[in-house]
N, C-alpha and C positions, 0 to 999 in steps of 0.2 A: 861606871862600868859601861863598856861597848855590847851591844848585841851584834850579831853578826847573822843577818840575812841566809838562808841555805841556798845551796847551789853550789856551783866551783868557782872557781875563780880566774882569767885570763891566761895567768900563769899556767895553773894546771891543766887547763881543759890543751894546751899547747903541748905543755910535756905528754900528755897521751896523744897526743897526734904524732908526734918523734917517737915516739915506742911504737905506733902501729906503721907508721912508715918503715921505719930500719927493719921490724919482723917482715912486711911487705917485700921492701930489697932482700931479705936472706932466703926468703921463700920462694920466689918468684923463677929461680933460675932450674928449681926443684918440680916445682908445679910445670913449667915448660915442656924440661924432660918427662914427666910421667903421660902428657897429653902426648908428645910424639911419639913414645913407647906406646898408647892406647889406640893410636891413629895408624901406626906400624902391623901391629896384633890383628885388629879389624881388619885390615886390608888383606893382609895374608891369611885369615880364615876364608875372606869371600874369595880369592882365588882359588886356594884349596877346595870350598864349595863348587867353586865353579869346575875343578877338575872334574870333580867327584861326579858332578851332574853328566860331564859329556861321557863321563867312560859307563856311566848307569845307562845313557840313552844308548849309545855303541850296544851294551849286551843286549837292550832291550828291545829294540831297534834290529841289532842284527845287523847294521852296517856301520860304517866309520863318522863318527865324529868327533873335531875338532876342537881345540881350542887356541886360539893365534891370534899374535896384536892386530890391534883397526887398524893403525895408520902405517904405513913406511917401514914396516917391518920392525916397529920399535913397540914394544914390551907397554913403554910407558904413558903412550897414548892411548892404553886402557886393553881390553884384549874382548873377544867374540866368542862364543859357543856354536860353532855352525855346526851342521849334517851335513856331509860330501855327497857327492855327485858320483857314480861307476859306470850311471849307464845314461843314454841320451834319449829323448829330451828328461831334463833333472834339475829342478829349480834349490839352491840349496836353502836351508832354514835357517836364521838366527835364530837360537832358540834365548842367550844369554847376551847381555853387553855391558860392560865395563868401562865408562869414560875415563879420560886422562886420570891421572895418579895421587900428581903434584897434590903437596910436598913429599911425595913417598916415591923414589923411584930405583928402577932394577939396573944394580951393577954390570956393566959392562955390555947395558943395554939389552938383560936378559937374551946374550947368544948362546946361553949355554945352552938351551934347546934347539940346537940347529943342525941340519945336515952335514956329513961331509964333506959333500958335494958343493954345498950351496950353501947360499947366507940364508936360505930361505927359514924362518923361526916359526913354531907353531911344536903343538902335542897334539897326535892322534892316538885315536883309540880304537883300532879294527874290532871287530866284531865280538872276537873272544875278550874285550877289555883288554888288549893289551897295550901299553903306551910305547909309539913310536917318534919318532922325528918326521918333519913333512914329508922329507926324502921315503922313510920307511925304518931307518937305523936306530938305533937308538944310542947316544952318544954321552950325555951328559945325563947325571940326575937330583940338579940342583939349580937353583933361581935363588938369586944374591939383593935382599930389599936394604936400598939406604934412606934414609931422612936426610931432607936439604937443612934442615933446622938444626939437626941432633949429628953431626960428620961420624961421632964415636959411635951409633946406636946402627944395628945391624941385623936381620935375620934372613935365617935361609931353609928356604922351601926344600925340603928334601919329599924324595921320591922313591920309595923304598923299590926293589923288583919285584913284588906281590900288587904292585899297583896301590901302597899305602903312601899318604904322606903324611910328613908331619914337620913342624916349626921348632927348629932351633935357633936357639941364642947364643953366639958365642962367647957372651961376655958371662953368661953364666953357665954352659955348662959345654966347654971349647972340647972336650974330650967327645961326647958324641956328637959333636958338629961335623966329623972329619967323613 
């Protein structure tokens, strides 16, 4: 009669490593997407926060302020919270700042927020809280996020006329996306 030592054995300590690999490969592509969707969510609340803050300090305040990309007029080099200048001498405030995006960034280079006149991009908020265009117009009311990782994954900033916003997903609920 053989004894046989406890433990596993070669063999099988090897077939569990191929069953947690292949669950690994079938998970993985899953888990990605749900971090870019998480990565997506967050970002688009701190913006929205960040609306919300410059249109509080506008009423609060009493005068206009901003929120507009840092670099080049582009959205996805992060964006500012300033206080505007009316009168002279007027040093403006940052009060807010948002570095680059990446991997998260706005369609079409976030110009939906822009004058007619002008390429110039940014939301104001005049005194009574209202949201304008840099020019003063107000033209668009929506901000387009993609993921460099996720091409399919998508949300949009909407901008109601009461000065609310809120985040939809098209992939799930395309009817009031529009």
């Amino acid at each position: 009669m053989t004894t046989k030592d406890g433990g596993a054995s070669l063999l099988e300590l090897m077939a569990v490593v191929l069953v947690v690999a292949i669950l690994a490969t079938i998970t993985m592509p899953m888990l990605q997407h749900q971090i870019a969707n998480r990565e997506m969510e967050t970002l688009a609340r701190r913006f929205i926060s960040h609306a919300h803050f410059a249109r509080d300090q506008a009423l609060h305040m009493g005068r206009t302020v901003y929120i507009a990309p840092r670099f080049r007029n582009d959205w996805n080099t992060g964006w500012e919270v300033k206080s505007a200048c009316s009168k002279k001498p007027c040093a403006e405030k940052t009060w807010l700042m948002q570095e680059s995006i990446s991997p998260i960034f706005f369609k079409v280079g976030g110009k939906q927020f822009s004058g007619p006149n002008s390429e110039q991009r940014g939301i104001l908020f005049n005194a009574a809280g209202a949201a304008k265009t840099a020019q003063g117009g107000f033209v668009a009311n929506r901000l387009v996020l993609g993921h460099l990782k996720d091409r399919e994954l998508e949300r949009h900033l909407i901008l109601g006329s009461g000065g609310r916003w809120r985040i939809c997903d098209p992939q799930q609920d395309a009817k009031s996306c529009r």
